[in-house]
C-alpha atoms as a printed R data frame, in Angstrom:
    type eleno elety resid chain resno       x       y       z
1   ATOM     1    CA   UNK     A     1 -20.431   7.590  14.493
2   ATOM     2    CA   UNK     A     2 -19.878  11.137  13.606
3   ATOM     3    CA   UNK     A     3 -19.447  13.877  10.882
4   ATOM     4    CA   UNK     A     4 -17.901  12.298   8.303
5   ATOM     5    CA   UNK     A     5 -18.763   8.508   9.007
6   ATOM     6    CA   UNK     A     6 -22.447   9.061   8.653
7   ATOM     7    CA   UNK     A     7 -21.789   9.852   5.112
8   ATOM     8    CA   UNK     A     8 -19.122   6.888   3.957
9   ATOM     9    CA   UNK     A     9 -20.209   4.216   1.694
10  ATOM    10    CA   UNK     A    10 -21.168   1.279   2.623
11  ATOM    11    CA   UNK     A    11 -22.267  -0.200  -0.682
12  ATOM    12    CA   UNK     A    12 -21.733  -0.030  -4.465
13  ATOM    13    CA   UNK     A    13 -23.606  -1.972  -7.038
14  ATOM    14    CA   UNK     A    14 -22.762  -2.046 -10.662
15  ATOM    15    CA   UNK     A    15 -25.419  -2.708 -13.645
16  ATOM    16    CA   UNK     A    16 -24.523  -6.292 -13.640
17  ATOM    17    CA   UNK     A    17 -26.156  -6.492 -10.079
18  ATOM    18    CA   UNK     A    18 -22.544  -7.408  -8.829
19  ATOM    19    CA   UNK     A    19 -21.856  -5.940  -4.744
20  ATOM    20    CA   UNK     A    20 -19.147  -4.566  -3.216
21  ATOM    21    CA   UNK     A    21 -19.418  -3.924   0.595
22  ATOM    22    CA   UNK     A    22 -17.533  -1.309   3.113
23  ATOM    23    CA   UNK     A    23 -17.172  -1.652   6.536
24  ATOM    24    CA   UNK     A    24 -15.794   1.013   8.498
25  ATOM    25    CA   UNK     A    25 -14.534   1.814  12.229
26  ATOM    26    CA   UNK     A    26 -14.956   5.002  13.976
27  ATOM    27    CA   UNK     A    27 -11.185   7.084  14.595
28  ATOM    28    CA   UNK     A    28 -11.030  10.037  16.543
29  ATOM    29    CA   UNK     A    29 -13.166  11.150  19.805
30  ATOM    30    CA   UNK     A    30 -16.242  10.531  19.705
31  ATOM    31    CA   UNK     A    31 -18.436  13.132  18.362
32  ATOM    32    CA   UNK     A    32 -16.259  15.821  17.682
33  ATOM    33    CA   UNK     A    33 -15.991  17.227  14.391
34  ATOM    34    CA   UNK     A    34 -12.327  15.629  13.809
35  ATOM    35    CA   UNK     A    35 -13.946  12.282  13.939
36  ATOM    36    CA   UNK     A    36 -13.385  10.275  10.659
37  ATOM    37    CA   UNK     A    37 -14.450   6.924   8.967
38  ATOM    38    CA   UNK     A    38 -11.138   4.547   9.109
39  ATOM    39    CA   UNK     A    39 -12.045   1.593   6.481
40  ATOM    40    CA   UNK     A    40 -12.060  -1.633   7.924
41  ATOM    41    CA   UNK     A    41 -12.906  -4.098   5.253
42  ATOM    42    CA   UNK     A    42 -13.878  -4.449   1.305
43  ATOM    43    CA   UNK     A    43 -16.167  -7.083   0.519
44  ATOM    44    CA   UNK     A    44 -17.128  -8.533  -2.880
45  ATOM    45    CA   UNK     A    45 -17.689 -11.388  -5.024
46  ATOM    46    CA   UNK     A    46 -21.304 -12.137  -3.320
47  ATOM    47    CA   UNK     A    47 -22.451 -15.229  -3.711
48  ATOM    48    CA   UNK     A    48 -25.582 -17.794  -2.539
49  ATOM    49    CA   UNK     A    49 -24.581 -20.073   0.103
50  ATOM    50    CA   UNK     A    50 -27.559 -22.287  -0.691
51  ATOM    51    CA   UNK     A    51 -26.065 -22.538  -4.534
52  ATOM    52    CA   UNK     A    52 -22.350 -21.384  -4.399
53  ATOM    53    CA   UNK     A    53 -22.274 -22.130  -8.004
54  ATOM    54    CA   UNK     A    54 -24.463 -20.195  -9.539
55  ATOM    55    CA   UNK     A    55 -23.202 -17.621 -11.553
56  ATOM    56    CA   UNK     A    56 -26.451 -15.303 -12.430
57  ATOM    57    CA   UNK     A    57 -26.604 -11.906 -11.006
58  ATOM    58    CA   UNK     A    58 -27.962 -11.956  -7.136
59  ATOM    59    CA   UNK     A    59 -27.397  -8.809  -5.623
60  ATOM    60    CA   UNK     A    60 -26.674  -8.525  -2.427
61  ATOM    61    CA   UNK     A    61 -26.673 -11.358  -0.239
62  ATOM    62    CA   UNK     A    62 -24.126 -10.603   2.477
63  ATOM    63    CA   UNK     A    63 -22.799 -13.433   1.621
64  ATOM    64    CA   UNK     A    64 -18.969 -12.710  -0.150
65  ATOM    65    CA   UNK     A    65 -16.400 -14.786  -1.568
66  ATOM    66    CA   UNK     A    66 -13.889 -12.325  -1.070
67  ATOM    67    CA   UNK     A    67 -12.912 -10.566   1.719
68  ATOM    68    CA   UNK     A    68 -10.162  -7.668   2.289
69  ATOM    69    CA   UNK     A    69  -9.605  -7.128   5.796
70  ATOM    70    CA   UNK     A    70  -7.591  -3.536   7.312
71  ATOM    71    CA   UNK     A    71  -5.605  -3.864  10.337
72  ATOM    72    CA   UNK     A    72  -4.043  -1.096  12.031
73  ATOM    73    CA   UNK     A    73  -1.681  -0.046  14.880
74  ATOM    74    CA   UNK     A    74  -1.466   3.154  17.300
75  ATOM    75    CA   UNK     A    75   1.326   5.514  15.421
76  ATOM    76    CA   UNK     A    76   4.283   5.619  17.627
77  ATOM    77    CA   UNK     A    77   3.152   9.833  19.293
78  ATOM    78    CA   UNK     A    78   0.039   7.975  20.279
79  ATOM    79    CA   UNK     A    79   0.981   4.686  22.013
80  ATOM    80    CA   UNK     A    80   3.786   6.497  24.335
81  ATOM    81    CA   UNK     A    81   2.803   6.583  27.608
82  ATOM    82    CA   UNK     A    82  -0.552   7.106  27.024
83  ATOM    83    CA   UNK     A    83  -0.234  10.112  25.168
84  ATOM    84    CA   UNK     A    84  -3.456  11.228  22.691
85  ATOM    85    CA   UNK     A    85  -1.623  13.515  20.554
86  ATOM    86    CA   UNK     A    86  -2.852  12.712  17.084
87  ATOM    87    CA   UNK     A    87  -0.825  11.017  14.491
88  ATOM    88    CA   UNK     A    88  -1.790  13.874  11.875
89  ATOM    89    CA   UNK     A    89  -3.762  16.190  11.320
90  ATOM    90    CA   UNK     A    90  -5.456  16.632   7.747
91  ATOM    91    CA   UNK     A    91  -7.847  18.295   5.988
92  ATOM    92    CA   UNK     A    92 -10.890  16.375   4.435
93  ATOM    93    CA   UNK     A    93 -13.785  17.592   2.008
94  ATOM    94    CA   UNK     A    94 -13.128  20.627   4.402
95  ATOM    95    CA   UNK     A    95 -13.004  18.886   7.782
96  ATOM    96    CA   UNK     A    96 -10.011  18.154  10.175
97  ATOM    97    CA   UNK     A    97  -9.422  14.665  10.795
98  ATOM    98    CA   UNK     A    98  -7.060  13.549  13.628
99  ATOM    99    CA   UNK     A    99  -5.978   9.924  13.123
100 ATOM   100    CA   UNK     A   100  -4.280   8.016  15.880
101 ATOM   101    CA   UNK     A   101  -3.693   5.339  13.612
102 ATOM   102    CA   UNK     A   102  -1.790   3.824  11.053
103 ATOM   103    CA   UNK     A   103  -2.693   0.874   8.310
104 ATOM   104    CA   UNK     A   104  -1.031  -1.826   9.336
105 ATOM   105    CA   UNK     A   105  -1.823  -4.945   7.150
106 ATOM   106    CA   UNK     A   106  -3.835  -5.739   4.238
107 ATOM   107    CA   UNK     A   107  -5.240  -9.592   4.402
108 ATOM   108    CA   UNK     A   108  -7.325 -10.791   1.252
109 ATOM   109    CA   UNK     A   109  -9.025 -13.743   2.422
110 ATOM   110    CA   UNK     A   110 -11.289 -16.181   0.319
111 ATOM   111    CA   UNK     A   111 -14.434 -17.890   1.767
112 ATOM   112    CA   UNK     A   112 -16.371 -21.043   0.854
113 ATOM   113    CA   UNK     A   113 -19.829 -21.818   1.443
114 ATOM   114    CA   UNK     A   114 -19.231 -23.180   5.064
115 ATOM   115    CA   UNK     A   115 -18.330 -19.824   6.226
116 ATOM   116    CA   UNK     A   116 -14.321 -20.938   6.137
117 ATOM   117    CA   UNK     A   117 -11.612 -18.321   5.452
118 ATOM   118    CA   UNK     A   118  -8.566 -19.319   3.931
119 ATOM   119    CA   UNK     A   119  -6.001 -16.562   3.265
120 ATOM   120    CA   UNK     A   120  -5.053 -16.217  -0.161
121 ATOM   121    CA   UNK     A   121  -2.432 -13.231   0.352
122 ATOM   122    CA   UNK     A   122  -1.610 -10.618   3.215
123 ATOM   123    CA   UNK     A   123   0.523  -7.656   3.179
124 ATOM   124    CA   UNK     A   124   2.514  -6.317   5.912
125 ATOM   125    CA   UNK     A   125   3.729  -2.056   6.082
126 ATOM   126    CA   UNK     A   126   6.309  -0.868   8.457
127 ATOM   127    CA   UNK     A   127   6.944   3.008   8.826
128 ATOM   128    CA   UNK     A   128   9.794   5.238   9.511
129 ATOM   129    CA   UNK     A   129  10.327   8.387  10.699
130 ATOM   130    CA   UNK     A   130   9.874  11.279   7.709
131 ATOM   131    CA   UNK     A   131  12.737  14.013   7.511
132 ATOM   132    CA   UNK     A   132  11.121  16.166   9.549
133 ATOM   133    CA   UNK     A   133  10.987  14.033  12.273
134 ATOM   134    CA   UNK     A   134   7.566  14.774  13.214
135 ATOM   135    CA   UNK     A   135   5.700  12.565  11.205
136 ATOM   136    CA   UNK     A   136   5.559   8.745  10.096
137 ATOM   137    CA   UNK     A   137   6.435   7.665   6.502
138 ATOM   138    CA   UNK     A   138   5.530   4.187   4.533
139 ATOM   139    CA   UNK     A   139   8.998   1.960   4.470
140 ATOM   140    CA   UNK     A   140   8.318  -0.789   3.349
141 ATOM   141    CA   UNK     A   141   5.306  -3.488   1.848
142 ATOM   142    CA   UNK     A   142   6.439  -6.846   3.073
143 ATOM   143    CA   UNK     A   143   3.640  -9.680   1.048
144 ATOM   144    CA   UNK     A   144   3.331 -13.276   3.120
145 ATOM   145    CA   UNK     A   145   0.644 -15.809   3.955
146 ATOM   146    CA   UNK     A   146  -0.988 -17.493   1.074
């Protein structure tokens, strides 16, 4: 992907053998050292299809229960007329990041062991403009669905 997305994580397990999963999407051209890791999804509660029930530690199975998914939207300097101007520009673990764009909703979404999703909660974020009138600021958190 590039710099700094060779080097997110991707999994964390704790001493009770219990997995959380990251998935991540690639923001920023290609290759260039403002490239950055945009989180995509949190998985956890893994569990085996073939005995759904079970509660004794299994590791990873990638197989979850529980499933976070990130949407986002072009900020409004990036969707205008096909512009590419960066949203912002920031500094990270001493790398500059551009990112085009903004989180848009948070879904947490349960699944059974026939691979159906069923939305438990979602979470919706609108922006406005900062005082400076060069940036984008969080509004408002809006919950629905469930």
């Amino acid at each position: 992907m590039g710099l700094l997305t060779d080097h997110a994580c991707t999994r964390v397990t704790d001493p009770d053998q219990n997995v959380t999963a990251f998935e991540y999407d690639a923001e920023g051209a290609a290759g260039s050292i403002t490239s950055s890791a945009r989180l995509k999804a949190i998985r956890y509660n893994a569990f085996n299809p073939s005995n759904p029930t079970s509660t004794a530690a299994i590791g990873y199975t990638n197989k979850f229960a529980t499933h976070v998914e990130l949407a986002y939207t072009c900020a409004s300097r990036t969707c205008d007329a096909g512009a590419t101007v960066p949203m912002a520009f920031r500094e990270e673990a001493g790398s500059v990041v551009d990112h085009q764009q903004r989180l848009h909703e948070i879904r947490v979404q349960n699944e059974n062991a026939s691979s159906v999703r069923t939305t438990v909660v979602a979470y919706r974020l609108q922006y406005g403009t900062a005082a400076d009138r060069n940036s984008e600021v969080l509004g408002a958190i809006t919950e629905w669905g469930g």
